[in-house]
Backbone as numpy.savetxt, mean C-alpha at the origin, in Angstrom:
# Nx Ny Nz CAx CAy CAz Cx Cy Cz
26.10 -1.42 9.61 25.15 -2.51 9.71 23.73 -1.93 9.78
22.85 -3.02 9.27 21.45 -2.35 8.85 20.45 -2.50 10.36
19.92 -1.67 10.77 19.16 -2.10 11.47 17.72 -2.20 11.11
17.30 -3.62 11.68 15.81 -4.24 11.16 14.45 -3.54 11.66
13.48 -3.07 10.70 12.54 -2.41 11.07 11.59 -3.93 11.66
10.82 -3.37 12.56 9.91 -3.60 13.54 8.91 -4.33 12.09
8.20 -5.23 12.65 7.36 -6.00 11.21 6.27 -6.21 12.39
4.72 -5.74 11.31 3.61 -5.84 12.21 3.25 -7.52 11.54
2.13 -8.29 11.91 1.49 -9.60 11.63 1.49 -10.16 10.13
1.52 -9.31 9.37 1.74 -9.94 7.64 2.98 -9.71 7.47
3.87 -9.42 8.41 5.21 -9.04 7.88 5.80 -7.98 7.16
5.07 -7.16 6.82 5.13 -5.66 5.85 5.72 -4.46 7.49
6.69 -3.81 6.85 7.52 -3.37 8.06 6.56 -1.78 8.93
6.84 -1.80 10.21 5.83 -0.70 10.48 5.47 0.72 9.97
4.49 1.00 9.85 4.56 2.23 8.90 3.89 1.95 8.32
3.57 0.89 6.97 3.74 0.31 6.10 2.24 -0.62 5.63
1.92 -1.21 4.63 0.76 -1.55 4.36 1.08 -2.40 3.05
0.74 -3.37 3.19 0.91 -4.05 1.70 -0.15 -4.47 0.78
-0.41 -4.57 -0.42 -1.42 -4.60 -1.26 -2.26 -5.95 -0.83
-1.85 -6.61 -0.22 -3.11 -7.53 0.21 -3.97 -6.81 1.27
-3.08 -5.67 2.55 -4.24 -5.12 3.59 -4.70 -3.97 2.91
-4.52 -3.41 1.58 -5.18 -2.63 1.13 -5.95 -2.84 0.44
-5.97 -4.01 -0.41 -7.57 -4.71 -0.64 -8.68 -4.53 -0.01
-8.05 -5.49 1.18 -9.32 -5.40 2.40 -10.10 -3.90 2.49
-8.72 -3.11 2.38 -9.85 -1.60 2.91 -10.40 -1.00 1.85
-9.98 -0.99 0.45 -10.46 -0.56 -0.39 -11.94 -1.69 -1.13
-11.73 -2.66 -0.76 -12.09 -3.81 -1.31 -12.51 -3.40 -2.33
-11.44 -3.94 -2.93 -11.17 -4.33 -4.26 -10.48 -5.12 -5.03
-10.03 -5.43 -6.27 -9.47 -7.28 -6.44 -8.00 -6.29 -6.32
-6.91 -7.28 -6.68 -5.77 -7.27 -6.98 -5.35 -6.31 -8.18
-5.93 -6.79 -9.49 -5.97 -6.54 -10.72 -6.42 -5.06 -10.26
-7.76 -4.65 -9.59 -8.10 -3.15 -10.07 -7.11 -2.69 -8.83
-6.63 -2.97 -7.80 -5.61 -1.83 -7.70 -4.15 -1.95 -8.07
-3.67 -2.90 -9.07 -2.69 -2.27 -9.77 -2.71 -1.64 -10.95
-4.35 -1.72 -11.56 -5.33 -0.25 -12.40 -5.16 0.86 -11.88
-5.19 0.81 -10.92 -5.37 2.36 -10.34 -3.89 2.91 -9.38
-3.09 1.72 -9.41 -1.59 2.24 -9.48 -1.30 3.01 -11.33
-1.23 2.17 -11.65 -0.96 2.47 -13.09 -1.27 3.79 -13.87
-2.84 3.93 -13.22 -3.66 5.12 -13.57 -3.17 6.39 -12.87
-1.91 6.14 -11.79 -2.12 7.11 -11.14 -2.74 7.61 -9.94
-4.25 7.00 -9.77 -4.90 7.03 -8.86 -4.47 6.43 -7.49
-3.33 5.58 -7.31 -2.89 5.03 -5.82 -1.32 5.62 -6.25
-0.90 5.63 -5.23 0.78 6.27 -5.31 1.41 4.78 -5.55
2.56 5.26 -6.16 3.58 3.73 -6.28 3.99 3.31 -5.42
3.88 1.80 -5.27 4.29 1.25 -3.76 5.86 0.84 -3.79
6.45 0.66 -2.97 8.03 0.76 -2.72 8.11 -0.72 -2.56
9.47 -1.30 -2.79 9.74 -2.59 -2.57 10.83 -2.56 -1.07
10.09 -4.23 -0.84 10.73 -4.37 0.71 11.11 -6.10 0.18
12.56 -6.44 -0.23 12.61 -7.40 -1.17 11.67 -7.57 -2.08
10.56 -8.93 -2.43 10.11 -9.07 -3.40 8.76 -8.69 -2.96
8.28 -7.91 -1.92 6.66 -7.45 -1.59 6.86 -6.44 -1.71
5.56 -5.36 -2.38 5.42 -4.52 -2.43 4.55 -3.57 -1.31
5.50 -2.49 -1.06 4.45 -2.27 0.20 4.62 -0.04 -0.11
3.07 0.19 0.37 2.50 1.22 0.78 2.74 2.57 1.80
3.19 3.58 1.95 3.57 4.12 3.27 1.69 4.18 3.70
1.44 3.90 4.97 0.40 4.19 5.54 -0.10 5.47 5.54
0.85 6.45 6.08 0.84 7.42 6.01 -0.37 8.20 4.57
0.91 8.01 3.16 0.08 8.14 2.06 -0.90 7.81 1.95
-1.34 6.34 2.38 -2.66 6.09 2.00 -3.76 6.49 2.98
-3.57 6.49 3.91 -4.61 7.63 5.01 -5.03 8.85 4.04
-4.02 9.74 3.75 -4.29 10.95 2.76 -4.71 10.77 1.64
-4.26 9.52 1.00 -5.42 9.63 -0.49 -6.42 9.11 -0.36
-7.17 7.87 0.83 -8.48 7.67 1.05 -9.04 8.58 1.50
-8.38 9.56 2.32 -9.39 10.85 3.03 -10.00 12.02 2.09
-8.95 11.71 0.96 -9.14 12.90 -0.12 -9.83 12.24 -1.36
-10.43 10.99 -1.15 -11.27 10.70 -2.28 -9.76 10.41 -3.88
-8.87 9.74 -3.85 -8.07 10.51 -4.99 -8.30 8.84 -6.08
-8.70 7.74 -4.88 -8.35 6.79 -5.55 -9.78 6.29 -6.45
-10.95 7.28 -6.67 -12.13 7.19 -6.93 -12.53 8.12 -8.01
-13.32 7.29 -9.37 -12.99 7.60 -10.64 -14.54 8.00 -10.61
């Protein structure tokens, strides 16, 4: 039996970050960061049923390292 990860306020499980709270921090639309998934420039986000979500982790390290900036 599965046990259920811990879910912070948008529901995206802990750890975790989903492309709407990464807007906010990148601010930027929708459209340009699945550009810059595509491009390479953001890592591929993992599915948690039908939302797509982020390890936090990763994205701490590619905002700190400038990777998602052309």
């Amino acid at each position: 039996m599965q046990r259920e990860r811990k879910k912070h306020e948008h529901g995206v499980p802990e750890g975790y970050i989903g492309i709407a709270e990464l807007r906010g921090i990148l601010h930027k639309s929708r459209t340009t960061i699945w550009k810059m998934i595509y491009d390479g420039r953001l890592p591929r986000p993992l599915r948690d049923g039908k939302r797509k979500i982020l390890d936090r982790k990763d994205m701490i390290r590619w905002i700190h390292h400038a990777k998602f900036t052309r």
